[in-house]
N, C-alpha and C positions, 0 to 999 in steps of 0.2 A: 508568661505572656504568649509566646508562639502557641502552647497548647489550646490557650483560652480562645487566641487567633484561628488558630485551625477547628477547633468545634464550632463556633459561631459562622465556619463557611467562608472564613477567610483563609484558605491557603497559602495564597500570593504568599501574604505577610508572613503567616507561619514559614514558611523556607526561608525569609529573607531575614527572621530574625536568626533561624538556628544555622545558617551558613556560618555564621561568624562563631559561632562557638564551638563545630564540630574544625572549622579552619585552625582553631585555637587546641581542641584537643580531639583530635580524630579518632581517642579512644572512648569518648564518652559515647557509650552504645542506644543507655536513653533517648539522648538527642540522632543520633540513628535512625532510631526508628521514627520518632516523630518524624523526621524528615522524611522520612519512607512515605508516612501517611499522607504526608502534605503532598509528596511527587506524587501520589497514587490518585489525591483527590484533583492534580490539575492535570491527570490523564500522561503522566509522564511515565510509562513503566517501567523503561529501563533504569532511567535516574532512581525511582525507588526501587526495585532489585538491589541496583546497587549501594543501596543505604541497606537494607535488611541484611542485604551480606555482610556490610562492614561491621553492622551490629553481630553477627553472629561470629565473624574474626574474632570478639574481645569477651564476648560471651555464648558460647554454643550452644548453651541451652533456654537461650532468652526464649520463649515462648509468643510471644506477640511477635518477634522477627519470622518465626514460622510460621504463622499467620499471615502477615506479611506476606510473603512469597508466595502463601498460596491462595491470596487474592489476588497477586500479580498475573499468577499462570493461569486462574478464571476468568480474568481480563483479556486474556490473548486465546483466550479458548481451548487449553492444554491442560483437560481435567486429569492426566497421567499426573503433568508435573505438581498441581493442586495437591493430587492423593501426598504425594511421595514427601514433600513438606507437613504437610498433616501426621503425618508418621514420623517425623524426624523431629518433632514435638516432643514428642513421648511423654503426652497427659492427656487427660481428658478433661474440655468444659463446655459449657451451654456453647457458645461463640462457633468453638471446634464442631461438635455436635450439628448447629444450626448449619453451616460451611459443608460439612459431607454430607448432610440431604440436599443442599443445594447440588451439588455437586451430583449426586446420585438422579435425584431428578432430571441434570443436565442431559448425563447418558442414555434416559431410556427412551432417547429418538435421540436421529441427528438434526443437525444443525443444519439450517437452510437458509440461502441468501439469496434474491430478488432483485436484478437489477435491471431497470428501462433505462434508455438514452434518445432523446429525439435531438436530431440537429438539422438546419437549415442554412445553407449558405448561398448568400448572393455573390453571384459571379459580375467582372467588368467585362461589359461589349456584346456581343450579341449573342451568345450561348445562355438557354435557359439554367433557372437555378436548379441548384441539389438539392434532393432532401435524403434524411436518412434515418433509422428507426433500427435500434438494437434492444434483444433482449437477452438476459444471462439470468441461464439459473445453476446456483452451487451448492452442494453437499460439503459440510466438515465431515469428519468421523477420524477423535485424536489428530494425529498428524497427518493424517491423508486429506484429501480433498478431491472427488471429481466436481465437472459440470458440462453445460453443454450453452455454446451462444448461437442466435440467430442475427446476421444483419440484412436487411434490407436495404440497397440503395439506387435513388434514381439518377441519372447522371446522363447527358449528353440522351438527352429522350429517350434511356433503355434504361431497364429494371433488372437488377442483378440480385439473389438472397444466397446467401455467404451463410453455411452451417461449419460448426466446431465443437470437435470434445476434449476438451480440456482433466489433464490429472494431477495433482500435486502431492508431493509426498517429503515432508520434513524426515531428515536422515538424523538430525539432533536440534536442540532450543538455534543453533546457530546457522545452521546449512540446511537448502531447500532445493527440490530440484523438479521442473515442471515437462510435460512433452505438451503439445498441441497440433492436432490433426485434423483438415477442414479443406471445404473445394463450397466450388459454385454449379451449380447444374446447368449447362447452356449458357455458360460465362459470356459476358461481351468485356468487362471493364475489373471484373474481381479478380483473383485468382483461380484456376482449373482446380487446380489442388494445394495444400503449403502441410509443410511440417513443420513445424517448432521444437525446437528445443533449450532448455536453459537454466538457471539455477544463481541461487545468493548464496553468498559465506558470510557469517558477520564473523569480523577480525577482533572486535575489541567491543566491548559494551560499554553498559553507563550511561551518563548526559550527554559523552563525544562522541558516542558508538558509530563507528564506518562498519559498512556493507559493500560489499564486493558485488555486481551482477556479471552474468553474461547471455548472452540471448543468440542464436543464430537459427535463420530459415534457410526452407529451400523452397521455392513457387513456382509456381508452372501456369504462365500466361498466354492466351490464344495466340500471342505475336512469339513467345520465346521463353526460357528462366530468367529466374531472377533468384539470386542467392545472396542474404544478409550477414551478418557477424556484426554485435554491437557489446562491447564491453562499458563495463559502468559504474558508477562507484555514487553511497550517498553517504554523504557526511554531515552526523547530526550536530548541535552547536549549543549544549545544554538540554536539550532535551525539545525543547518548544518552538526549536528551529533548523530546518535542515536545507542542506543543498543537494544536488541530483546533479552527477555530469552524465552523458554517454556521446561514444567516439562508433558514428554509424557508418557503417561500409556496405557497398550492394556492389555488386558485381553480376553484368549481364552476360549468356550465351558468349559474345563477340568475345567475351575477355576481359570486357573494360570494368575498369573498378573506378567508384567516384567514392567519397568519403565528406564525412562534415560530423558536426556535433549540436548536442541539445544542451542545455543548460537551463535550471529550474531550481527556484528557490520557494521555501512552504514555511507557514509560520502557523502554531499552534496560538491563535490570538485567545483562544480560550478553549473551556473541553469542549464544548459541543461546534464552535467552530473553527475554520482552517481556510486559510487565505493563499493562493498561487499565483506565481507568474512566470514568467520564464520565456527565453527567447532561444530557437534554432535557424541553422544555416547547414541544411545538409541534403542530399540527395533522398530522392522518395519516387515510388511506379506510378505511374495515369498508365493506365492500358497497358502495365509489362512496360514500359519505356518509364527508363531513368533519367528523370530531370531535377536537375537544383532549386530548392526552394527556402527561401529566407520566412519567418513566422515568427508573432509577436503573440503571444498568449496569455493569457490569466482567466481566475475561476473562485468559485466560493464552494466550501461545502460544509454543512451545517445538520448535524442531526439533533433529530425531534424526538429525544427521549432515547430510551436504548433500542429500537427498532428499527427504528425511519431515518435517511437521509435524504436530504433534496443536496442539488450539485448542479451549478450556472458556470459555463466557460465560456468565452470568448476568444475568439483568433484572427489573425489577419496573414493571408500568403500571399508574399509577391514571389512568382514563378518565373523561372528564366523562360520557358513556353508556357504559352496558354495564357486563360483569363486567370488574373488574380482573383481572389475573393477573398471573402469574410463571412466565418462559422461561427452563429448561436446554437450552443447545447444546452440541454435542459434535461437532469437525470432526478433518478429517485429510486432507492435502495431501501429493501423491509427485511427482517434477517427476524426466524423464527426457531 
């Protein structure tokens, strides 16, 4: 029944039949893999990894568990780790065959991601509104990544554009590590300059996988620095649901260090789309000046086939100075 369930495009079902059976006998590698198949169709790829693996615990040379894995790592975009399960096969069939011209196709150009953000926000009192306008463009290539973002932003009647180049480079499936380097030309309210630096570990995989972040800048504002450190942690909760802490610290010139934290919870309500919300209470710069701000947030994102995303957020800040406001985003992401 779960099989019948998962080819007719019910996945759901198909996992919830075969929980109970692999709960029952976690050697049964068959049901393994189906569940592989079932995580993989509701975009869950850790949770199915980690069924492919289990099936390959009991049986090493299951063939469809190598398959398996290396539609997981197509899915994440790591045609390395694709190849290297296709070879750990050790057979040949149409399926296999079809997968490494995929796969070979993949490589003969990189990968490229497109992403616009427009957002508007109404301020309270008599300071006109913001608007603002970003765009990112990224290269894959295996486990590296460059890119380069522009922002435009209007604020307090000046115009500031904020460039950045961005590099990423996975050290294994588990550890990643990024630099980011970007200024403002004739800054009034951006950054002069900022450097980034920072990087994930994932500790434990599967459905409960935590990830480990850490992020720290250094910026340089026409009034003074400003230097950050933000540790972080996501904790996923079966696979289709996760939480995000981060514990944010800015420390100005003076000395002074203020701190606060984000919290954000994401729910995979189906593959193509994904539901947020999430509320912070922590220090953040207007003009190189560190002020406290409380913020209530959520958003949708929802892609349109395997190219296209559209992405709607919503936020509310009450500021300890200044006007509060309230930020509509509106994005849209094409990856070729």
């Amino acid at each position: 029944m779960a099989v019948e369930a998962r080819l007719a495009g019910d996945a759901a079902r198909a996992a919830a039949l075969l929980e109970p059976l692999i709960a029952a006998n976690p050697r049964n590698s068959d049901a393994q893999v189906q569940l592989g198949l079932a995580r993989m169709a509701l975009g869950e790829l850790d949770a199915a990894e980690a069924a492919f693996r289990a099936a390959l615990t009991v049986a090493p040379g299951y063939t469809d568990a190598h398959v398996g894995l290396a539609r997981v790592a197509q899915r994440r975009g790591d045609r390395a780790a694709a190849l290297r399960a296709l070879d750990a096969a050790g057979v040949q069939s149409a399926e296999i065959a079809e997968l490494r011209n995929q796969l070979a196709d993949a490589s003969s150009g990189p990968r490229w991601q497109i992403d616009v953000d427009a957002a508007y926000s109404w301020l309270d009192g008599p300071q006109p509104d913001w608007r603002e306008l970003a765009f990112q463009l990224r290269r894959s290539e295996g486990r590296a990544a460059i890119g380069a973002r522009i922002e435009y932003a209007r604020r307090f009647a000046r115009d500031d554009v904020y460039g950045e180049a961005q590099i990423d480079y996975g050290l294994s499936e588990a550890a990643r590590l990024y630099a980011r380097l970007g200024g403002t030309p004739n800054a009034d309210f951006r950054p002069e300059w900022q450097l980034g630096l920072g990087g994930s570990l994932r500790v434990n995989g599967g459905p409960n996988a935590t990830i480990l972040t850490l992020d720290g800048r250094q910026a340089r504002f026409a009034v003074g620095d400003v230097q950050s450190l933000t540790p972080g942690i996501e904790q996923y909760l079966g696979g289709r649901f996760w939480l995000t802490g981060r514990w944010i610290n800015l420390f100005d010139e003076r000395g002074t260090h203020r701190s606060g934290f984000v919290v954000r919870g994401d729910v995979q309500a189906s593959e193509p789309l994904r539901l947020f919300a999430g509320y912070s209470d922590a220090p953040d710069t207007d003009e190189g000046v560190v002020v406290d701000v409380r913020s209530l947030f959520g958003g949708v994102s929802l892609d349109l086939g395997r190219d296209y995303a559209l992405r709607f957020a919503v936020a509310h800040d009450d500021r300890e100075t200044g006007a509060d406001r309230t930020q509509l985003t509106v994005g849209f992401g094409l990856r070729f």
